[in-house]
C-alpha positions as CSV (number, residue, x, y, z in Angstrom):
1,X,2.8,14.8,-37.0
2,X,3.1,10.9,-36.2
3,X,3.8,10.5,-32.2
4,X,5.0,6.6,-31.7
5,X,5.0,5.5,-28.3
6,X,7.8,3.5,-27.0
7,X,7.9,0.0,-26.1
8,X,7.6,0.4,-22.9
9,X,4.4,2.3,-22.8
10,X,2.7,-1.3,-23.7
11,X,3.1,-2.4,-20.2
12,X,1.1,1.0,-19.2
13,X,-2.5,0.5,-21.1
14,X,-5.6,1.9,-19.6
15,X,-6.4,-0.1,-16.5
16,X,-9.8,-1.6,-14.5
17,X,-9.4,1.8,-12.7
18,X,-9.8,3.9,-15.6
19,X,-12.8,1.8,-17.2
20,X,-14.5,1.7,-13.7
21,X,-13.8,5.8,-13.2
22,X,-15.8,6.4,-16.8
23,X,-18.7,4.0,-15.6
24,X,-19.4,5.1,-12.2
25,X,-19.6,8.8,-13.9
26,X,-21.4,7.7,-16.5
27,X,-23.9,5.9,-13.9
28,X,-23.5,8.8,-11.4
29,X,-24.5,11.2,-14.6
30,X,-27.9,9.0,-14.5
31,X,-28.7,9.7,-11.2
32,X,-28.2,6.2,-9.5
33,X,-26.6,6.7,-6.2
34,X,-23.7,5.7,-6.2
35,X,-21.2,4.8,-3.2
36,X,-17.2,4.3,-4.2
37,X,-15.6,1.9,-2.0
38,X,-13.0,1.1,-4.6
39,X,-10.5,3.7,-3.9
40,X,-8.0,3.2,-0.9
41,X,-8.2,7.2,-0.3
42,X,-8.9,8.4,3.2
43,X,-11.9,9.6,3.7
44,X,-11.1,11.3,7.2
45,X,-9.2,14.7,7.8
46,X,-5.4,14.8,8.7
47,X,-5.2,15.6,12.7
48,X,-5.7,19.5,13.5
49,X,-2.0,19.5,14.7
50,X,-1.3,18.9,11.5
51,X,-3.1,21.2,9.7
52,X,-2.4,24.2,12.1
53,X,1.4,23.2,11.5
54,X,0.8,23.7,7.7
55,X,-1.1,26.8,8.0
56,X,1.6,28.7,10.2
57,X,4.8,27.5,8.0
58,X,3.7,28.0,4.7
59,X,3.3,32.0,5.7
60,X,7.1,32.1,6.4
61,X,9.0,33.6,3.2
62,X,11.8,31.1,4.0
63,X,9.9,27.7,3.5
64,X,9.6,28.5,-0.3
65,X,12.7,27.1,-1.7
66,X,14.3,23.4,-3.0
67,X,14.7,21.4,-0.2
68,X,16.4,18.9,-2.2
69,X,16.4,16.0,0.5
70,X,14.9,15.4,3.5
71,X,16.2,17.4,6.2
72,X,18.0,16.5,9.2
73,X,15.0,17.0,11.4
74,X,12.8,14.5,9.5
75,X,15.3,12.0,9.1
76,X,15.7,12.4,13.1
77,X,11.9,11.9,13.6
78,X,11.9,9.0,11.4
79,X,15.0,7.4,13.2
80,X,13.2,8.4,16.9
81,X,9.9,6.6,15.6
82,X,11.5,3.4,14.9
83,X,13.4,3.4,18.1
84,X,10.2,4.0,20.3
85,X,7.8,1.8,17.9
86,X,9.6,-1.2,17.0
87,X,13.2,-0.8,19.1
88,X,14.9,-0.5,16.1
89,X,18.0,1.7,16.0
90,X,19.2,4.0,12.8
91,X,21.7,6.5,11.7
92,X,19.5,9.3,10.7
93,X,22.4,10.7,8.6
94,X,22.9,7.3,6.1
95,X,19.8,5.0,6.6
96,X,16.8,7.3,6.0
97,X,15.6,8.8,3.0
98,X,12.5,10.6,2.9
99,X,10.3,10.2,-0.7
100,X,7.7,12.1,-2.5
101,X,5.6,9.1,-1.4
102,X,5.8,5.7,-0.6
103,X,4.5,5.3,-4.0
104,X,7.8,7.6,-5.3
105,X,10.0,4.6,-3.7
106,X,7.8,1.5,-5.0
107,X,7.5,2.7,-8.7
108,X,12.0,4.1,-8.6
109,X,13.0,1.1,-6.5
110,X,13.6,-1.5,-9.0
111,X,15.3,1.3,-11.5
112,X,18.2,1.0,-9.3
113,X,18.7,-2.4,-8.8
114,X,17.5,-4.6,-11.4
115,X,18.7,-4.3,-15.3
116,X,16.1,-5.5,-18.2
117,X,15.5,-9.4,-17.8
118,X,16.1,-9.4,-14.2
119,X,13.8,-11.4,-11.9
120,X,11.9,-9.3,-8.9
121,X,9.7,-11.5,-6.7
122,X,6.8,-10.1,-6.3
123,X,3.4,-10.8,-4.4
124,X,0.0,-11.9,-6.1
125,X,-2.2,-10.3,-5.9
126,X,-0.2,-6.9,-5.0
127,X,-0.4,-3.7,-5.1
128,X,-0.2,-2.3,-8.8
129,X,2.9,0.3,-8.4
130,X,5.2,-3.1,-8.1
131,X,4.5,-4.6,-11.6
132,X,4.8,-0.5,-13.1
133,X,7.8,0.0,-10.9
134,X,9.1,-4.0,-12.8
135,X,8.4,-2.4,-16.0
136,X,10.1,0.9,-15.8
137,X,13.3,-1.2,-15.2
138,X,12.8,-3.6,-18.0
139,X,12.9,-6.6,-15.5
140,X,10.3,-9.8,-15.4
141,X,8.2,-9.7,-12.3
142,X,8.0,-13.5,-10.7
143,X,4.3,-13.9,-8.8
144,X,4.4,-15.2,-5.6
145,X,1.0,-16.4,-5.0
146,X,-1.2,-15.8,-1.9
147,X,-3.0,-18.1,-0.9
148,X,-5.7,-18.7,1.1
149,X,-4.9,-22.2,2.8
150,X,-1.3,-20.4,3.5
151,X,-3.1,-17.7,5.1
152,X,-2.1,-15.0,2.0
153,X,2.0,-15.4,3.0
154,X,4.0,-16.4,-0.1
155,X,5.2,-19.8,0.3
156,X,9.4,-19.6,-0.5
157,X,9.5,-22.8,-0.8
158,X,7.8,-23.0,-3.7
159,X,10.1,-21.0,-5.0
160,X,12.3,-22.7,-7.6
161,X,15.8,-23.0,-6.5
162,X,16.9,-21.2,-10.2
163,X,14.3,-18.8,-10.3
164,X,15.7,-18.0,-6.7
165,X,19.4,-17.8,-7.7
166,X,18.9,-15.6,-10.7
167,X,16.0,-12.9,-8.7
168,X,17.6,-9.5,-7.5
169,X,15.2,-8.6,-5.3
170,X,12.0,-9.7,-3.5
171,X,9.1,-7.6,-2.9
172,X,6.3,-7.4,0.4
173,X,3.6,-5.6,1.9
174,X,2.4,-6.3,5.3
175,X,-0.4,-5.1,6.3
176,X,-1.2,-5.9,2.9
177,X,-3.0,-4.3,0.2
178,X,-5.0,-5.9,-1.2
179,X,-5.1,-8.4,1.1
180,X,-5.1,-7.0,4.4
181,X,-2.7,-9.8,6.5
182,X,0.1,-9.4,8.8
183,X,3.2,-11.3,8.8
184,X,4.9,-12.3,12.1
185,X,8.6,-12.2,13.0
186,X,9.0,-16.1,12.8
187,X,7.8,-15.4,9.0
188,X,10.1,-12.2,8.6
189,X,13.2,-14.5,10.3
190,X,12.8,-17.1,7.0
191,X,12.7,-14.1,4.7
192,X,15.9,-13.3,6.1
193,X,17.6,-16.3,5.9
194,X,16.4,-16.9,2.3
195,X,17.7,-13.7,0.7
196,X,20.9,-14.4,2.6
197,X,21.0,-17.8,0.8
198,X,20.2,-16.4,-2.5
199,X,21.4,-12.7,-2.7
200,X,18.2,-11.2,-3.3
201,X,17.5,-7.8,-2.0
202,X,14.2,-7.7,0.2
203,X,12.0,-4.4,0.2
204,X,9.0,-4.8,2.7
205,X,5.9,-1.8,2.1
206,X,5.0,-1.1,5.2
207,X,2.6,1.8,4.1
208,X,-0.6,0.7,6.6
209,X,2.0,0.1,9.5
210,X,-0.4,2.1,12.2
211,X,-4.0,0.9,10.9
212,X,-4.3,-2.3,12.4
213,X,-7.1,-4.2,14.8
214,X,-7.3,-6.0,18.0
215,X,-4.4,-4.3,19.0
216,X,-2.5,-6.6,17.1
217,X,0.3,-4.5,15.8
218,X,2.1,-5.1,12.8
219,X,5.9,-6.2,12.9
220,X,8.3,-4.3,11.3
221,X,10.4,-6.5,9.1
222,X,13.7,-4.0,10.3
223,X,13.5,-5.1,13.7
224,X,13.8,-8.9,12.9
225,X,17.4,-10.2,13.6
226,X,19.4,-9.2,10.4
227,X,16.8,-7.4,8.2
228,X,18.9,-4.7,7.6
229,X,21.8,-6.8,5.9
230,X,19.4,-7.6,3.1
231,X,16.7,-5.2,2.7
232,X,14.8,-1.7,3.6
233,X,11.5,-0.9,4.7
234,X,9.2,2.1,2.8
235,X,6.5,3.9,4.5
236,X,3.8,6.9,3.8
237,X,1.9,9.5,5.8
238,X,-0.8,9.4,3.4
239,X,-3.1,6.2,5.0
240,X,-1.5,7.0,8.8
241,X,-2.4,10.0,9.4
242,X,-4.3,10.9,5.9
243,X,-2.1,13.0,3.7
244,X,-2.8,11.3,1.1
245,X,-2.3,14.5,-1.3
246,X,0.8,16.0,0.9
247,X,2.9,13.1,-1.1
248,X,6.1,12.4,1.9
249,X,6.9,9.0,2.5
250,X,10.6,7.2,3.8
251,X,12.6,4.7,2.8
252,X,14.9,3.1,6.1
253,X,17.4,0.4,6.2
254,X,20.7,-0.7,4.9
255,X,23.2,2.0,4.1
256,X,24.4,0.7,1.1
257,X,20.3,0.6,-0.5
258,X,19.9,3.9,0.6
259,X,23.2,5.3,-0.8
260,X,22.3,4.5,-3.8
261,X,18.5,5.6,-4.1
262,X,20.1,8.9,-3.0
263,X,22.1,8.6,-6.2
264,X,18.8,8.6,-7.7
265,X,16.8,10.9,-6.4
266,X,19.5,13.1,-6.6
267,X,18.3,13.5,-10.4
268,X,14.7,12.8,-10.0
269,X,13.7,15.8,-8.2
270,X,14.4,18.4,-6.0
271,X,12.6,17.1,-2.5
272,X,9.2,17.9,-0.7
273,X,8.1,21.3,0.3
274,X,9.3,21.8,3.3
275,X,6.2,23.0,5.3
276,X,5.2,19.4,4.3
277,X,7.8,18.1,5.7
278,X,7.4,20.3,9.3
279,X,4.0,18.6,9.3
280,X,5.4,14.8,8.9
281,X,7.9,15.7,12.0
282,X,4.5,16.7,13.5
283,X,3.0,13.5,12.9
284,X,5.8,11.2,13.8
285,X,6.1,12.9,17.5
286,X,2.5,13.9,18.2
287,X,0.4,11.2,16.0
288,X,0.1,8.2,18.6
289,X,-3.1,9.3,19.9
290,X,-4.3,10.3,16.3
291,X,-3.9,6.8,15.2
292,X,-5.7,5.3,18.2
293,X,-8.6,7.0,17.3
294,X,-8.1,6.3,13.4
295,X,-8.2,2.7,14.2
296,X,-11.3,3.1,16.1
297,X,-13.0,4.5,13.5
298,X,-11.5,1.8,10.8
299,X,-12.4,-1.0,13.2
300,X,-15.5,0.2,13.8
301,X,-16.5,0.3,9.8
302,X,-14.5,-3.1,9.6
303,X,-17.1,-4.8,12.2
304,X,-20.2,-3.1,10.3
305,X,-19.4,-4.4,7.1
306,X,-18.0,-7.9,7.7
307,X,-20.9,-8.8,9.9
308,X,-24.0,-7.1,8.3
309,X,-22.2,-8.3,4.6
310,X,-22.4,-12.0,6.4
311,X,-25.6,-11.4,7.5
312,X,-27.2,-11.1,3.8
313,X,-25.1,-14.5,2.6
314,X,-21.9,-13.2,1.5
315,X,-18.9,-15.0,4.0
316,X,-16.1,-12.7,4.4
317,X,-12.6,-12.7,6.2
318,X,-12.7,-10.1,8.9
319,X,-9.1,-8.4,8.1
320,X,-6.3,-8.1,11.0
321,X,-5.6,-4.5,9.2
322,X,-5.0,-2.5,6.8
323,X,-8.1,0.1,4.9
324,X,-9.6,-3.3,3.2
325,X,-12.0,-6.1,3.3
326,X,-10.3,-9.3,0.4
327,X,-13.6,-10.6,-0.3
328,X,-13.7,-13.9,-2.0
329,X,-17.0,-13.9,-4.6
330,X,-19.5,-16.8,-5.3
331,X,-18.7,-19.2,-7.6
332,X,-19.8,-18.6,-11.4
333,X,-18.7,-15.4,-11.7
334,X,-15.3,-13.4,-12.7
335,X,-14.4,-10.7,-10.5
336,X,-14.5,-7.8,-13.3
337,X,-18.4,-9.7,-13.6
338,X,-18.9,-9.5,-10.4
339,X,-17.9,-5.6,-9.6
340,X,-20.0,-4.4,-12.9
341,X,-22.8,-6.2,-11.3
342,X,-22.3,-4.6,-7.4
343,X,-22.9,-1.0,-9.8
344,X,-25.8,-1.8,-11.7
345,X,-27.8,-4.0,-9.6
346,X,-26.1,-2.2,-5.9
347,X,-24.9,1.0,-6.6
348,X,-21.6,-0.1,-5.4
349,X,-17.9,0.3,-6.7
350,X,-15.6,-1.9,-5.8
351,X,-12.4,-3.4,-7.1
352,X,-12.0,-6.5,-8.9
353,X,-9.2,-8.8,-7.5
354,X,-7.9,-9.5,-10.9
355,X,-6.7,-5.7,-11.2
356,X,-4.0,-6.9,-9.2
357,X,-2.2,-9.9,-10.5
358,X,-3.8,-13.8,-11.5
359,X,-4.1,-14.9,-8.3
360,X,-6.4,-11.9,-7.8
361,X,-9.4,-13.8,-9.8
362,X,-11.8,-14.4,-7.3
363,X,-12.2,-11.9,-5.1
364,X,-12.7,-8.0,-4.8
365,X,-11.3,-5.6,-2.5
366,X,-13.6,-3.7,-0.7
367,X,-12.3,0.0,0.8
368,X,-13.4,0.8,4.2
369,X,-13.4,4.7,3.1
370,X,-17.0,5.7,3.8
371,X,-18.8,6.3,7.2
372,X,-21.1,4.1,9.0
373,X,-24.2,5.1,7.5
374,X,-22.8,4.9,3.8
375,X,-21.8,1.1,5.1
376,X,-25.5,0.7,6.1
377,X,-26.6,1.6,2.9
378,X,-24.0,-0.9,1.2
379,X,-25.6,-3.6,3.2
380,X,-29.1,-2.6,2.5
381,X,-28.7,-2.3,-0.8
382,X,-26.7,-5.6,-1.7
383,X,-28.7,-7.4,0.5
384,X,-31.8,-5.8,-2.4
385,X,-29.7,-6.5,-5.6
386,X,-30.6,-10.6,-4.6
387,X,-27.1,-11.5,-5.6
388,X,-26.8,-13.6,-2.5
389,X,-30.2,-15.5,-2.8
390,X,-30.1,-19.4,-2.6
């Protein structure tokens, strides 16, 4: 039998991720020890309040059936969360939704609101479920780049005004991944006013929302004057509170948006189990001092690496927040170069920054996902692989 893919499996070959996966096996298979900072998967355990929650409702015989949305409760404990974090104020009933995932929302998104040939705006480098989430829909991603000398923010107006009047939608991510900036509210205030000049439809990823440094917190783009006339924001418990595997996630904001990816997911599936969900309510009313701590630990590793990496020659930008260092290379070499050389020469897997759009070339993103004597070896053995030598 002749199987023939369709056309749209062309924007889905096998990625850097899949070629890195093989290699680090293959090198792991020949006994070179290898450390993975590549992956932005939590290495730490969910809080035990969390985990006790799952253990005691997954016994009850009633927690077994569809829950087909997310139920009242969560939608409550989302609504409460914004209210106490960020003063924001929302009808539980018509502007939440929960997801299967923030990455559930990224990938369905621009299915519902962009037709084949549509523009999306979208960052670069960004995070790789936007340009799959472009090409279930058919539409033609436009990059906004970011930059360095703009401090990673895309600048709109270098946005042409006709690429501006025909786009349906705009995507960000602060904290970002991969780059780890924050945008402030002066920033969020122009997004506002320019999708309200053009029409266009802003959805802001707000996945790393509670792993931030300094104790600079992040802004949400909702509680900026008018946010929720143009756009909604998605979030996931799976860097917060590390339920990565328990795939639950939100999507909150304007009631007409969220109407409609109802009408979606409506056919898509048939909601999260709901001892899951029980343990998201958890973590939205119990997790403040959880997250403390997490950004302790993330700080900590964040310090280690950027100064004992600086130490041994390589310069890099110490993050404001997020699970990342954005590490620019030397000059000379590619980034996919670069990260082949990190494994044979280091024993280190990163990510190269062209995996995630043009504007990626460069750099490599570097996951802070191991502990503190992991990071020491990182150091030590960079520092031996002489890539930093004058």
């Amino acid at each position: 039998m002749q199987i023939t893919l369709s056309n749209r499996m062309k924007s889905f070959q096998p990625s850097i991720f899949s070629e890195l996966s093989l290699y680090k096996k293959q090198k792991l298979s020949q006994g070179a020890p290898i450390i993975d900072l590549s992956i932005g998967s939590p290495d730490l355990a969910p809080p035990d309040f969390i985990t006790k929650s799952l253990a005691k409702e997954v016994l009850k015989e009633d927690q077994y059936g569809y829950s087909l949305t997310g139920t009242s409760q969560f939608n409550q404990a989302v609504s409460m969360f914004y209210k106490k974090n960020y003063q924001v104020e929302f009808n539980h009933e018509n502007e939440v939704i929960m997801l299967m995932g923030s990455q559930d929302g990224l990938v369905h998104f621009p299915m519902v609101f962009a037709n084949p040939g549509d523009i999306i705006l979208v960052p670069d480098p960004g995070y790789t479920a936007y340009t799959a989430g472009i090409a279930m829909a058919g539409a033609n991603p436009y990059f906004m780049p970011l930059l360095k000398e703009n401090n990673f923010l895309p600048d709109l107006s270098k946005i042409p005004d006709e690429i501006a009047e025909k786009a349906k939608m705009m995507i960000l991510n602060f904290p970002g991944n991969p780059v780890p900036v924050l945008a402030g509210k002066e920033y969020f205030t122009k997004v506002v006013e320019f999708a309200k000049k053009h029409n266009i439809l802003i959805l802001h990823d707000f996945a790393y929302s509670e792993l931030y440094y300094d104790d600079n917190k992040p802004v949400s783009f909702l509680s900026v004057e008018g946010a929720k006339d143009v756009g909604v924001e998605i979030s996931s418990f799976s860097k917060n509170y590390n339920m990565a595997g328990s795939r639950i996630g939100y999507l909150a904001g304007n009631k007409d948006i969220i109407q409609a990816m109802k009408q979606l997911k409506s056919n898509l599936d048939y909601g999260v189990f709901l001892p899951i969900q029980n343990a998201a309510i958890e973590a939205l009313q119990n997790g403040e001092d959880f997250c403390k701590e997490s950004r302790k630990i993330y700080q900590s590793r964040r310090d280690l690496l950027v100064t004992g990496l600086r130490e041994i020659g390589w310069e890099i930008r110490k993050p404001d927040a997020g699970m990342f260092l954005w590490a620019e290379i030397p000059k000379g070499w590619t980034s996919v170069e670069f990260t082949y050389t990190l494994i044979d020469k280091a024993n280190v897997v990163v990510t190269p920054g062209s995996a995630f759009g043009p504007n990626g070339e460069g750099y490599v993103r570097i996951a802070l996902i191991q502990s503190i004597e992991k990071l020491k070896e990182v150091i030590s053995s960079i520092d031996k692989a002489n890539i930093f030598k004058n």
